[in-house]
C-alpha positions in Angstrom: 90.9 156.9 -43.6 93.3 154.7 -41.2 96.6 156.7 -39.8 98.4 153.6 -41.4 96.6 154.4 -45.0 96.8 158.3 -44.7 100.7 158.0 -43.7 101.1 155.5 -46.9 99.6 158.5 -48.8 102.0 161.2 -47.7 104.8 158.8 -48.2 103.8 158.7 -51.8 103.7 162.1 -52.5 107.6 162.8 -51.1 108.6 160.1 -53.4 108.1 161.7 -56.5 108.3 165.5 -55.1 111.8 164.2 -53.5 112.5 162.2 -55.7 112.5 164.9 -59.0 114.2 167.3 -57.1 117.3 165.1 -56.5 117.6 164.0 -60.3 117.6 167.6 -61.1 120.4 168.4 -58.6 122.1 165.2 -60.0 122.0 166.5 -63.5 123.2 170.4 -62.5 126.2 168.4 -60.5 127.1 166.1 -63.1 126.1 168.3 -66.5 128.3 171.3 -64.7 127.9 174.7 -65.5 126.2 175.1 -69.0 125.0 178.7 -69.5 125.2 179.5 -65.8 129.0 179.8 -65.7 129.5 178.5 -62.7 128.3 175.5 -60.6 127.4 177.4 -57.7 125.0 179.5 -60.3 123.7 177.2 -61.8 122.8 175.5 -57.9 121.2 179.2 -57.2 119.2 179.0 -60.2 117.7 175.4 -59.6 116.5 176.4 -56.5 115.0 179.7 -57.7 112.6 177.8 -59.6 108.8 178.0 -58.2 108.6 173.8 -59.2 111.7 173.2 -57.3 110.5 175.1 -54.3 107.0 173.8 -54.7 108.4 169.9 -54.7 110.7 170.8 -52.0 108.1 171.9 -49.1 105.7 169.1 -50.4 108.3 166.5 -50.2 109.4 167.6 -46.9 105.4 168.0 -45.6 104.8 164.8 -46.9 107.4 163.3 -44.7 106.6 164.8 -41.5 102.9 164.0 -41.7 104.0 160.5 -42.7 105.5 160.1 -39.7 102.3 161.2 -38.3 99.3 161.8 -40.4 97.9 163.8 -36.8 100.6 166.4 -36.7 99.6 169.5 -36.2 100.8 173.3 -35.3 100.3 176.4 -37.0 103.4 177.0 -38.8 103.0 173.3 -40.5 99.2 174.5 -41.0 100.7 177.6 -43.1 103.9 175.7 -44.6 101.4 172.4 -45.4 98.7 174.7 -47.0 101.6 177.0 -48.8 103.1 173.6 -50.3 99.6 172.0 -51.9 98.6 175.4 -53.1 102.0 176.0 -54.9 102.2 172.8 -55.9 99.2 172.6 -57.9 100.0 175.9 -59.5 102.7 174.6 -60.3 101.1 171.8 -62.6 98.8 174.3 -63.6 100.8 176.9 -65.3 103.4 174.0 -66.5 100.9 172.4 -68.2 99.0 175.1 -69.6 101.6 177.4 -70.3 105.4 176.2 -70.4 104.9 172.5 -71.6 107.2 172.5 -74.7 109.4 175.1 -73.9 112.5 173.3 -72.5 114.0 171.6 -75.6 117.0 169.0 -75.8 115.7 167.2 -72.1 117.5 164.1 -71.4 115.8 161.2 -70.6 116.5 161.6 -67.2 115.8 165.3 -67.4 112.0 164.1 -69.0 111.3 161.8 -65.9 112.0 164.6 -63.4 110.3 166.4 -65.4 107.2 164.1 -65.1 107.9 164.1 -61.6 107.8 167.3 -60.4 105.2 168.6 -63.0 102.6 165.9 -63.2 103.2 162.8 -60.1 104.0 165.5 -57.8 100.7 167.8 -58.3 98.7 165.3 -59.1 99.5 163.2 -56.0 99.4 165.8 -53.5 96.0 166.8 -54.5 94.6 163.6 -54.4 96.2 162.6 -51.0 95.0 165.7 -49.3 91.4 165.3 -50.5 91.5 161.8 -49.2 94.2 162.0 -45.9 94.2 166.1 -44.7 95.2 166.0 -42.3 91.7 167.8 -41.7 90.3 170.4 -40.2 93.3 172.7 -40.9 92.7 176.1 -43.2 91.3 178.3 -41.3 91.5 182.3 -42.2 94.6 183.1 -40.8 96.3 180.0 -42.6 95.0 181.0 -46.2 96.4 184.4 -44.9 99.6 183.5 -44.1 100.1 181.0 -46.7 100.2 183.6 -49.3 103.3 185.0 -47.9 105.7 182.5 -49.6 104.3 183.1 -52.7 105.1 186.9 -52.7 108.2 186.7 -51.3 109.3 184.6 -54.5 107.7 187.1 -56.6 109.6 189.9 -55.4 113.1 188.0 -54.9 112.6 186.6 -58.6 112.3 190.4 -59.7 115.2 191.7 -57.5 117.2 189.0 -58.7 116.4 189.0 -62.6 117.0 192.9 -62.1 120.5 192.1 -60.7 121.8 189.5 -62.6 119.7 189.1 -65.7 117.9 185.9 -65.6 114.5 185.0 -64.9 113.6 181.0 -64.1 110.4 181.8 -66.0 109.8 183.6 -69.7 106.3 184.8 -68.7 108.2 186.9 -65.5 111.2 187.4 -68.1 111.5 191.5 -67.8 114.0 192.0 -70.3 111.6 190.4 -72.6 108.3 191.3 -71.8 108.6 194.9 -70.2 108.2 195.5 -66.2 104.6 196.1 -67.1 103.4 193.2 -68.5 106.3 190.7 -66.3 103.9 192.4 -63.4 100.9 191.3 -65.0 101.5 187.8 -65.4 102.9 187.4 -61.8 99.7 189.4 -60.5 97.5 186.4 -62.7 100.0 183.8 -60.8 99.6 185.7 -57.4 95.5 185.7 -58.0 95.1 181.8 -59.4 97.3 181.2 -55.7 94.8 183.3 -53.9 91.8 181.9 -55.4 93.3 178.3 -54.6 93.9 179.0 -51.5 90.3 180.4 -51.1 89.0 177.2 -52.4 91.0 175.0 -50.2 89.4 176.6 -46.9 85.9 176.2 -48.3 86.9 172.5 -49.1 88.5 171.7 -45.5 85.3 173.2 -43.9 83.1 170.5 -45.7 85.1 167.3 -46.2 85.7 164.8 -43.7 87.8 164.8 -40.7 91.2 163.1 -41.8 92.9 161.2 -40.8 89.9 159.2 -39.1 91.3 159.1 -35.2 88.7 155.7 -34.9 90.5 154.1 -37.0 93.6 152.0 -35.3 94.9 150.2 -38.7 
């Protein structure tokens, strides 16, 4: 693939990604505080969501590697591979756990909704089979990518212990019991391990991307 075409193809996946994430933050501002109580809560808890987070480093990956498809380093390595891989769990475990769950959603709350959970994932996948940049996940990468994922896991605790609310009823303590709320992050923590497993042994055998030989 052409820089031109693999930069088009990043571009496309911060659209939605971006895109989702600002409707959201338009509906907290303008809806106000609902069950939060305040603004600035309800702000904390949009952005203590794992799909807010997710859409947040793929939308901001996607435009620096739009930018240039080429870029490289290895804190964009960690922070590009951390991105896709919760990204796609994120579609995952929306879509085969917590699709349904959120009644009453505006129609602008249903086309974020789309957005981050299905465009988003769907998109990013796609464009890194097809664009990479590649090769990139080496062992230290999958390593280190696994980092941000833990560090939600234990701040999403910490927090939930604190002030009682969880962004997610399968990590919902009060709920479940600290036994099984450890459980199903454990599952979450494994599928992201696993993924990220799977996405070295596929950037070892696909093709270099973007294609440096091609000028257009």
């Amino acid at each position: 693939m052409s820089r031109r075409a693999a930069s088009a193809g990043h571009l496309l996946v911060a659209l939605p990604a971006l895109g989702g994430v600002l409707m959201e933050l338009v509906i907290a501002l303008v809806d106000g505080p609902g069950a939060a109580g305040t603004t600035a809560e309800r702000l904390v808890r949009l952005f203590s969501y794992f799909t807010v987070l997710s859409n947040v480093g793929v939308g901001v990956v996607s435009v620096l590697l739009a930018l240039d498809p080429a870029r490289d380093g290895r804190l964009l390595r960690v922070v590009h591979l951390d991105a896709l891989l919760c990204i796609v769990v994120t579609g995952v475990v929306y879509n085969t756990v917590l699709a349904g769950t959120v009644p009453g959603l505006t129609q602008a709350g249903q086309l974020s909704n789309v957005l981050l959970h299905m465009a988003s994932p769907v998109l990013a996948v796609v464009v890194w089979l097809l664009a990479g940049p590649r090769p990139r996940v080496d062992a230290r990468t999958v390593a280190w990518s696994v980092v941000g994922p833990l560090a939600w896991i234990g701040y999403t605790f910490v927090r939930g212990a604190a002030v009682g609310w969880y962004p997610y009823p399968f990590l919902d303590v009060g709920e479940l019991g600290l036994g099984r709320a450890l459980v199903n992050a454990g599952l979450v923590a494994a599928m992201f391990l696993l993924l990220a497993l799977l996405a070295g042994w596929a950037d070892r055998r696909l093709p270099a991307a973007p294609d440096g030989r091609a000028a257009g």
